[in-house]
C-alpha positions as CSV (number, residue, x, y, z in Angstrom):
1,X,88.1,31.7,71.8
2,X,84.5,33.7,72.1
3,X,86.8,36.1,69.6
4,X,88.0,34.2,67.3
5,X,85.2,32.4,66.5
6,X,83.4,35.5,64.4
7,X,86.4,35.6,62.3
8,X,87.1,32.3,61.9
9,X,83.3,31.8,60.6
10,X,83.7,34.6,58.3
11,X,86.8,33.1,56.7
12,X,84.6,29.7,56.2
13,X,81.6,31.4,55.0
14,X,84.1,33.4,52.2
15,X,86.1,30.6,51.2
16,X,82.9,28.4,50.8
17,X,81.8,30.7,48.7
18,X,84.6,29.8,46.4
19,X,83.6,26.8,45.5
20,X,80.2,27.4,44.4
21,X,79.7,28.7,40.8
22,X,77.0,30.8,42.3
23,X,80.0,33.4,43.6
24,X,79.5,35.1,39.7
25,X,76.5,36.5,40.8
26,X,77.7,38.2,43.8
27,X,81.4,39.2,41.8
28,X,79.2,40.0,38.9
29,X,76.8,42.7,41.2
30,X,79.8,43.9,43.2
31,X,81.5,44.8,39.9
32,X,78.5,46.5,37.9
33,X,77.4,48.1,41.2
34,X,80.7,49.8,41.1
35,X,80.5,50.6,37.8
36,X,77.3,52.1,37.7
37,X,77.9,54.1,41.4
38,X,81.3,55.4,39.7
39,X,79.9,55.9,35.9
40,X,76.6,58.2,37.4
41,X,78.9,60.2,39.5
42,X,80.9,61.2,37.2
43,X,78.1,62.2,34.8
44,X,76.4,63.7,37.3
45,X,79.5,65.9,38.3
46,X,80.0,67.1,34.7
47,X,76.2,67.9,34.6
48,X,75.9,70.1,37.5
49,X,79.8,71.1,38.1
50,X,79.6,73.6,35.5
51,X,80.9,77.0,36.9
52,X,77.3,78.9,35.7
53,X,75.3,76.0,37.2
54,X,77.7,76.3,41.2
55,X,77.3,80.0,41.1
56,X,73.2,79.2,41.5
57,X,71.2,78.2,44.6
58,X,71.1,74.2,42.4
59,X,74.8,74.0,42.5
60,X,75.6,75.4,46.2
61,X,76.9,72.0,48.1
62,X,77.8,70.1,45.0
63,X,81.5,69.7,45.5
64,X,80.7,68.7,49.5
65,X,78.0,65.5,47.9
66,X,80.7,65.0,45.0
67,X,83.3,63.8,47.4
68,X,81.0,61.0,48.2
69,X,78.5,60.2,46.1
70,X,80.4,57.6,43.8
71,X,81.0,55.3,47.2
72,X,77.5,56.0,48.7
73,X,76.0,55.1,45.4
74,X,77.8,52.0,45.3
75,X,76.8,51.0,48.8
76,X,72.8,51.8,47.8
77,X,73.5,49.8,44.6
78,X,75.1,47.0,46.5
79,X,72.0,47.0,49.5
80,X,69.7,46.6,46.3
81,X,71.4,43.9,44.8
82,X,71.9,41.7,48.1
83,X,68.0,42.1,48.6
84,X,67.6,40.9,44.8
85,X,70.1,37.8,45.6
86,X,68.7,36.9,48.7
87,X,65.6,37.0,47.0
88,X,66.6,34.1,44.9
89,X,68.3,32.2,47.7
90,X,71.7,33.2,46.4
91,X,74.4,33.6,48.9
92,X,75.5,37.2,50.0
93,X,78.7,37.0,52.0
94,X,81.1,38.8,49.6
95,X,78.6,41.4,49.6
96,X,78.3,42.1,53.0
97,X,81.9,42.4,53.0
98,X,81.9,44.9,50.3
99,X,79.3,47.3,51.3
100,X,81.2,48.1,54.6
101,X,84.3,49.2,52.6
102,X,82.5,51.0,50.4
103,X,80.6,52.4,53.6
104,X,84.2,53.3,55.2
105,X,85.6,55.5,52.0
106,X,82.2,57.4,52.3
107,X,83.1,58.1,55.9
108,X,87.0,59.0,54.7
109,X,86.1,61.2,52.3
110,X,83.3,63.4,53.7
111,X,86.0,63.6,56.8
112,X,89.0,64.6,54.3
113,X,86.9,66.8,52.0
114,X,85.9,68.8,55.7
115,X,88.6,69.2,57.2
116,X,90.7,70.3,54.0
117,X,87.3,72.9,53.2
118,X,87.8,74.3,56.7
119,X,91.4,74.1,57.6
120,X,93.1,74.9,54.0
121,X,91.1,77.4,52.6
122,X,92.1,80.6,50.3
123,X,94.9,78.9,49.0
124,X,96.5,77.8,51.8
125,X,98.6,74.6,52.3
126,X,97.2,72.0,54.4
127,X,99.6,71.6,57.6
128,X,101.4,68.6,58.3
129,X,99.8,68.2,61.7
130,X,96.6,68.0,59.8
131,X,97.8,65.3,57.4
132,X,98.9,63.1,60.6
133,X,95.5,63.1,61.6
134,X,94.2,62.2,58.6
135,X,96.3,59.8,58.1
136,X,95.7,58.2,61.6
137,X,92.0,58.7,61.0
138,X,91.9,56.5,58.0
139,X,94.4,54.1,60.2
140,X,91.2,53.9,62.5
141,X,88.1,53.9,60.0
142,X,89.6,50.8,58.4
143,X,90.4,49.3,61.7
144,X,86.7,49.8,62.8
145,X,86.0,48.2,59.5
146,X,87.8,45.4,60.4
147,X,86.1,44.7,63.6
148,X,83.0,45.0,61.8
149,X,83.7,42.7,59.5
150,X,84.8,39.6,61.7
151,X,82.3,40.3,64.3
152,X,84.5,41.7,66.7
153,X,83.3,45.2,67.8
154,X,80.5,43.7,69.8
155,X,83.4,42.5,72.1
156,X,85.7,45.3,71.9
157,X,82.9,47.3,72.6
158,X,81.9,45.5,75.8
159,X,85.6,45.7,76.9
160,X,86.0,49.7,76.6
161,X,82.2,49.7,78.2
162,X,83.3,47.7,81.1
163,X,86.9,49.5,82.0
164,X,86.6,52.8,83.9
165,X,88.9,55.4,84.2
166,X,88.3,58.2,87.5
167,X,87.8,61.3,86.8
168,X,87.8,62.9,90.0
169,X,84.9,62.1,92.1
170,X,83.3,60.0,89.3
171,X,84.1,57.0,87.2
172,X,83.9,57.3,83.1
173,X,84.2,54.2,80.9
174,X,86.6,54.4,77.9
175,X,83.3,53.8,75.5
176,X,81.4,57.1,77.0
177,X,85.0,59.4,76.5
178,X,85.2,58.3,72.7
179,X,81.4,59.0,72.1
180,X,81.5,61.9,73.7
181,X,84.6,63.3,72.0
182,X,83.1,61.9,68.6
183,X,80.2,63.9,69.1
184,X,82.0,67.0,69.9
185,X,84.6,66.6,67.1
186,X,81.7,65.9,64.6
187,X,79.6,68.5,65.3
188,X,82.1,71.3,65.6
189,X,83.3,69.9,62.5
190,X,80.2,70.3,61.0
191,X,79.5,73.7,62.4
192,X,82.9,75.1,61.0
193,X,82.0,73.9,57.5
194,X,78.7,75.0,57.7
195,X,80.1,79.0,58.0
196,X,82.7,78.5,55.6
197,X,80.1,77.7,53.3
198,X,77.8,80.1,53.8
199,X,80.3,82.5,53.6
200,X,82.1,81.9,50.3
201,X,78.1,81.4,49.2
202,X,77.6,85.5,50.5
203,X,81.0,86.5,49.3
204,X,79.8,85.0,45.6
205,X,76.4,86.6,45.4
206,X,75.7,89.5,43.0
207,X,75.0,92.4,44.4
208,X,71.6,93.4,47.0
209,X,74.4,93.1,50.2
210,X,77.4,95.5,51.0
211,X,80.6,93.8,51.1
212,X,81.0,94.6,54.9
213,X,77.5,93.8,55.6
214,X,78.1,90.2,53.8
215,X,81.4,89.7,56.4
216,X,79.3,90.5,59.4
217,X,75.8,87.8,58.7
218,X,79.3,85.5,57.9
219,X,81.2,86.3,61.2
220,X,77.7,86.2,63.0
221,X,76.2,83.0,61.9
222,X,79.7,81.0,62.1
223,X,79.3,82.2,66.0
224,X,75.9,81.3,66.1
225,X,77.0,77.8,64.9
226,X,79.6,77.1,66.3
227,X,77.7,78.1,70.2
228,X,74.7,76.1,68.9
229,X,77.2,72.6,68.0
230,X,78.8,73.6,71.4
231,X,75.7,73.3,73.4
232,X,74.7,70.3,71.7
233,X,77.9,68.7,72.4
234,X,77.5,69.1,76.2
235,X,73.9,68.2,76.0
236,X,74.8,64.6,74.3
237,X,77.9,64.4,76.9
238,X,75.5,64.7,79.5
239,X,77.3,68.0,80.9
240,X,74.7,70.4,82.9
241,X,74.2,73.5,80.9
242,X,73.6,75.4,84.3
243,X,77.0,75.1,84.6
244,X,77.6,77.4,82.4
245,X,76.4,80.6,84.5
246,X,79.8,80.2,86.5
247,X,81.9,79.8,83.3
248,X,80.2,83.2,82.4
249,X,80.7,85.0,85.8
250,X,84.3,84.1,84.9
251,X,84.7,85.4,81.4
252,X,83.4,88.5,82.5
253,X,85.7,88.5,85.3
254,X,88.4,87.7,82.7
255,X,87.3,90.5,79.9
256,X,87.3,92.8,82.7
257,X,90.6,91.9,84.0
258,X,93.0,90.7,81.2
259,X,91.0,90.6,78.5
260,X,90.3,94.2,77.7
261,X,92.3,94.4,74.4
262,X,90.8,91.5,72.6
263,X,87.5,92.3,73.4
264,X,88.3,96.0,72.4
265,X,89.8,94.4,69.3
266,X,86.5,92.6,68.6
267,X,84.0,94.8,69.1
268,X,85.8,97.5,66.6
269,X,86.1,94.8,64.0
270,X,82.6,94.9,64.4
271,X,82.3,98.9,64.3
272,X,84.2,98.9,61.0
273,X,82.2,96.5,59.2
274,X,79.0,98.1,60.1
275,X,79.8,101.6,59.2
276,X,81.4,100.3,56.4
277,X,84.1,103.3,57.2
278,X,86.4,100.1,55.9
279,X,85.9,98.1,52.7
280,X,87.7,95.1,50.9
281,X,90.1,96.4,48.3
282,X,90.8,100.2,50.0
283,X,93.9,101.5,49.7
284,X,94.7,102.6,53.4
285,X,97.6,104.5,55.6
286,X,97.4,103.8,59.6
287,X,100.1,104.7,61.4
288,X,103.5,103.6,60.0
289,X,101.3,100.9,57.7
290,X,100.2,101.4,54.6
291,X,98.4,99.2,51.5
292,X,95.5,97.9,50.2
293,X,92.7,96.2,52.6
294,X,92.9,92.2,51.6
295,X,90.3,90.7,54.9
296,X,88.7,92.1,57.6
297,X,88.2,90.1,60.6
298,X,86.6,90.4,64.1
299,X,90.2,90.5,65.6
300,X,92.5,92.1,62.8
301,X,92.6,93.9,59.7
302,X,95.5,92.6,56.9
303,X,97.2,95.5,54.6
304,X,98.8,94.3,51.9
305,X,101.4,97.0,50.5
306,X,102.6,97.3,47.3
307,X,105.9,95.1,47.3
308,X,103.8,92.0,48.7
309,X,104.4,92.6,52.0
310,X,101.4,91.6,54.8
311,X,100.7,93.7,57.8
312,X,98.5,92.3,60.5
313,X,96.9,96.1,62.1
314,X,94.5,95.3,65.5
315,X,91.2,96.8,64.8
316,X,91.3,98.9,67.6
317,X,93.8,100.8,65.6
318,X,91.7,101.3,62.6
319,X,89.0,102.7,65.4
320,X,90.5,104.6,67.8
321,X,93.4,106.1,65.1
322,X,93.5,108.7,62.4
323,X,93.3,106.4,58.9
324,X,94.0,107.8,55.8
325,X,91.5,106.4,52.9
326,X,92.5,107.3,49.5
327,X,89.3,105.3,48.6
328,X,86.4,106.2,50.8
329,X,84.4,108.0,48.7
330,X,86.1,107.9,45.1
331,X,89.3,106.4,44.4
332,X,90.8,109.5,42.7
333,X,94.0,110.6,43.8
334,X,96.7,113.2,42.8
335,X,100.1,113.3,42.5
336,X,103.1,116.0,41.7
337,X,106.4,115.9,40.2
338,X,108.7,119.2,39.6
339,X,111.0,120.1,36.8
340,X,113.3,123.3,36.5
341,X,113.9,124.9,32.7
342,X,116.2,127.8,32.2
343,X,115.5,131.3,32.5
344,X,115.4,132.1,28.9
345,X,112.7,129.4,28.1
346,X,109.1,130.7,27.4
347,X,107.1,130.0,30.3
348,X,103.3,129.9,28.8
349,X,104.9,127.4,26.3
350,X,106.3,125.2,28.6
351,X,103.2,125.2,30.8
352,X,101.2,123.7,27.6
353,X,103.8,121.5,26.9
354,X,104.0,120.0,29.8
355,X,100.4,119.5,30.6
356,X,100.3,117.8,26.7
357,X,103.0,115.8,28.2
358,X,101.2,114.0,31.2
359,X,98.9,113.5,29.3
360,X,99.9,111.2,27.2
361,X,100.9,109.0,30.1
362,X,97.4,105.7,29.8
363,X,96.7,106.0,33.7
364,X,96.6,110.0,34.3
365,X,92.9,111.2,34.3
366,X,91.5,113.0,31.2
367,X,88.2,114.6,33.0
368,X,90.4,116.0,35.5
369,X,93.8,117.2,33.3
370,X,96.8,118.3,34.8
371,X,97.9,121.6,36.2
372,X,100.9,123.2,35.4
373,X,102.2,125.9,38.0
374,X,105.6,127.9,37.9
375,X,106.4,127.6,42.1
376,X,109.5,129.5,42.6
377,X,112.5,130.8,40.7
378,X,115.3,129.1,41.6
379,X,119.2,129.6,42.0
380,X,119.5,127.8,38.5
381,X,116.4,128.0,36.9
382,X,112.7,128.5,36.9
383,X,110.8,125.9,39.4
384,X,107.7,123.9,37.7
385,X,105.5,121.7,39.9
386,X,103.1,119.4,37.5
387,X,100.1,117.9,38.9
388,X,98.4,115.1,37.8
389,X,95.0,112.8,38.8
390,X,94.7,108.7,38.8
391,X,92.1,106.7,39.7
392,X,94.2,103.4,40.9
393,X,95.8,104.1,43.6
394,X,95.6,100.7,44.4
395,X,98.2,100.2,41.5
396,X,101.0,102.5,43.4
397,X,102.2,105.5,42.5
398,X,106.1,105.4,42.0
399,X,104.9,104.0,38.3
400,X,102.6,106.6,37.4
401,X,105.1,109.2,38.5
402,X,107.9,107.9,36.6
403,X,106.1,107.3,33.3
404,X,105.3,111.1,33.7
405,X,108.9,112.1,33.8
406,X,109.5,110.1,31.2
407,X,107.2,111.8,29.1
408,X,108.1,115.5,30.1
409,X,111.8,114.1,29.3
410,X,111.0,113.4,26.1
411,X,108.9,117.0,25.2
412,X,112.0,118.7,26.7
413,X,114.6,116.8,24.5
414,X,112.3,117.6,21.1
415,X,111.5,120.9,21.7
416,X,115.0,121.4,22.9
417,X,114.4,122.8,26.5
418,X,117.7,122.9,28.4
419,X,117.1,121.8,32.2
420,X,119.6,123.8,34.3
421,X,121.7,122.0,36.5
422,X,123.7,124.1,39.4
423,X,126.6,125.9,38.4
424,X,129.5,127.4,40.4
425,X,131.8,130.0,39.7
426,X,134.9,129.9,42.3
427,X,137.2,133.1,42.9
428,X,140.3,133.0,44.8
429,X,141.3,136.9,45.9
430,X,145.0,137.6,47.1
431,X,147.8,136.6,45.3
432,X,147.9,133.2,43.4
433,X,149.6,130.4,45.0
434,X,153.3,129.5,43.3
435,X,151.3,125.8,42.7
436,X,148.7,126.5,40.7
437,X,150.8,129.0,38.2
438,X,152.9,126.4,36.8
439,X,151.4,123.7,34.8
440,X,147.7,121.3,35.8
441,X,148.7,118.5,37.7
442,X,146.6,116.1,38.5
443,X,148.5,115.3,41.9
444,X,148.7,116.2,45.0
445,X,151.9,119.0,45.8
446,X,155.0,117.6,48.0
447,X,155.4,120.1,51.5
């Protein structure tokens, strides 16, 4: 009965509210108080979600406040107005009803807007596992809400205080596992959010910081974080941080064990962003793997090759390998292609024409024009090996190479420069065979 009585006074205080003409006021400040929070929100996110005014130090964290500041200016509205109505000894109950909803779509959104910022980010898809929880996460904000409301937590609260559950030699109530876990979750949370911010905030900025030097503060401080919100946690769980020493003892034991490739695997991810031997956007070959650097991270490079294709190469690779870098210290690369003219064709001619020719192709380099060089003579005609420079790799090079053939195609054809193609002459010695004197046929002679 001790529980039901909270709610059942709520229900009387509400639906005596009903019958007193005073209720306008509190309708009238729970609808302009929305209004207002909503309306300034919105005016405010125009005003400083412009894309010059987020790429500044004024707009960094604007989107994270965005996701809540129409509810949490609502619930500052709505404290205001119940002081101002108590004030003048007006009654407040529909208020104090509305402030906690408000107060729970704060809560939902700040938790939505985190986890989707750390968990789907880059364009990726959020992952169903992720929407269950959230789902089941707003299941339990709006059943805290609930209990808040009718005056029930206090009880429920004394009943997970009062039940212990053994864990091993000691006894932990069902109230100290939830904070604790609350507290971990939270600030991990927190931590993880933290990095990903300040590292699409370095990735953004405008020159002064290397590209691999803007990866490493990244890497380092989300680290840093996420060890600080770690420690923290076990200091509000009550956990002994001397504890620790052993759990150390046994990650060395462990790295020195089992663990010798991912540590390899993280300390050259390291290496390559620090001597910068590595960039974002180099077109690379390592082993069998080849395309064009996409993310570096402590544990893995990714290669992204020219047909889309993703290929996830262990740093200790790039390290302890042989990696070809078409765009270490300039991006200029070149490529050959060979043609064969007859004999009787004049070679200095050709030469010149074919230069003229690859050069007319947009990508091949004008500072650095093409070579024409006559290789070999052939068993059909005179061998040509043209020569070329481009500047994007990145862009492949089966394109460039066929947009020059095209274009020595075409100078051949109008300046009407046969291209040989083999030729054999067949002699039969001895006497002919009585088949082949009559007349062609076209199939095969009976035995």
């Amino acid at each position: 009965m001790s529980q039901q009585q909270p709610l059942l006074n709520l229900i009387e205080d509400l639906t005596g509210d009903l019958n007193d003409p005073r209720i306008l006021w509190q309708i009238a400040a729970i609808v302009l108080c929305a209004a207002i929070g909503f309306g300034m929100a919105r005016l405010l996110k125009k005003r400083f979600g412009r894309q010059e005014v987020q790429s500044g130090v004024l707009g960094f964290g604007v989107e994270s406040f965005g996701r809540v500041m129409a509810p949490l200016m609502v619930v500052g509205l709505l404290a205001i107005a119940r002081l101002v109505l108590l004030k003048y000894r007006f009654h407040v109950n529909w208020i104090d009803v509305a402030q906690p909803i408000f107060g729970s779509l704060v809560v939902i959104r700040f938790t939505f807007y985190l986890i989707r910022r750390v968990f789907a980010r880059n364009g990726r898809t959020i992952s169903p596992g992720m929407l269950a929880f959230e789902k089941v996460f707003q299941l339990l904000v709006w059943l805290a809400f609930v209990l808040y409301v009718t005056g029930m937590w206090v009880d429920v609260f004394d009943v997970m205080e009062g039940t212990k559950l053994p864990i091993g030699k000691y006894k932990v109530s069902i109230a100290d596992i939830l904070q604790a876990s609350a507290s971990v979750i939270v600030l991990l949370m927190l931590a993880l959010w933290a990095g990903a911010a300040l590292e699409e905030w370095l990735m953004k900025m405008q020159g002064g910081m290397h590209t691999n030097l803007r990866v490493v503060v990244s890497r380092t401080a989300r680290a840093v974080l996420i060890l600080v919100a770690v420690l923290m946690s076990l200091s509000l769980v009550g956990i002994d941080l001397t504890v620790l020493s052993v759990f150390g003892g046994a990650l060395g034991v462990g790295l020195g064990l089992g663990l010798q490739k991912i540590a390899s695997n993280y300390v050259s991810g390291f290496v390559i962003l620090l001597d910068r031997s590595l960039t974002i956007g180099d077109m690379i070959t390592v082993d069998k793997y080849s395309g064009r650097v996409t993310q570096i991270n402590t544990r893995y490079t990714v290669l992204q090759s020219l047909d889309g294709m993703e290929s996830i190469v262990p740093n200790e690779m790039l390290v302890s390998g042989a990696v070809q870098n078409s765009s270490l210290s300039n991006s200029n690369v070149n490529i050959s292609t060979k043609v064969s003219v007859a004999y009787d064709t004049d070679v200095d001619f050709v030469i010149q024409l074919l230069t003229d020719a690859a050069l007319t192709v947009e990508r091949v380099l004008k500072d650095k024009p093409p070579s024409v060089n006559l290789t070999s003579f052939g068993a059909d005609g005179l061998d040509l090996t043209v020569s070329f420079w481009i500047a994007d790799p990145e862009n492949g090079r089966g394109g460039v190479t066929s947009d020059v053939n095209r274009a020595i195609w075409r100078a051949l054809k109008e300046n009407h420069i046969s291209v040989p193609f083999p030729q054999r002459e067949m002699r039969i010695l001895g006497p002919v065979p009585t088949p082949l004197t009559g007349q062609e046929s076209t199939t095969v002679p009976k035995e």
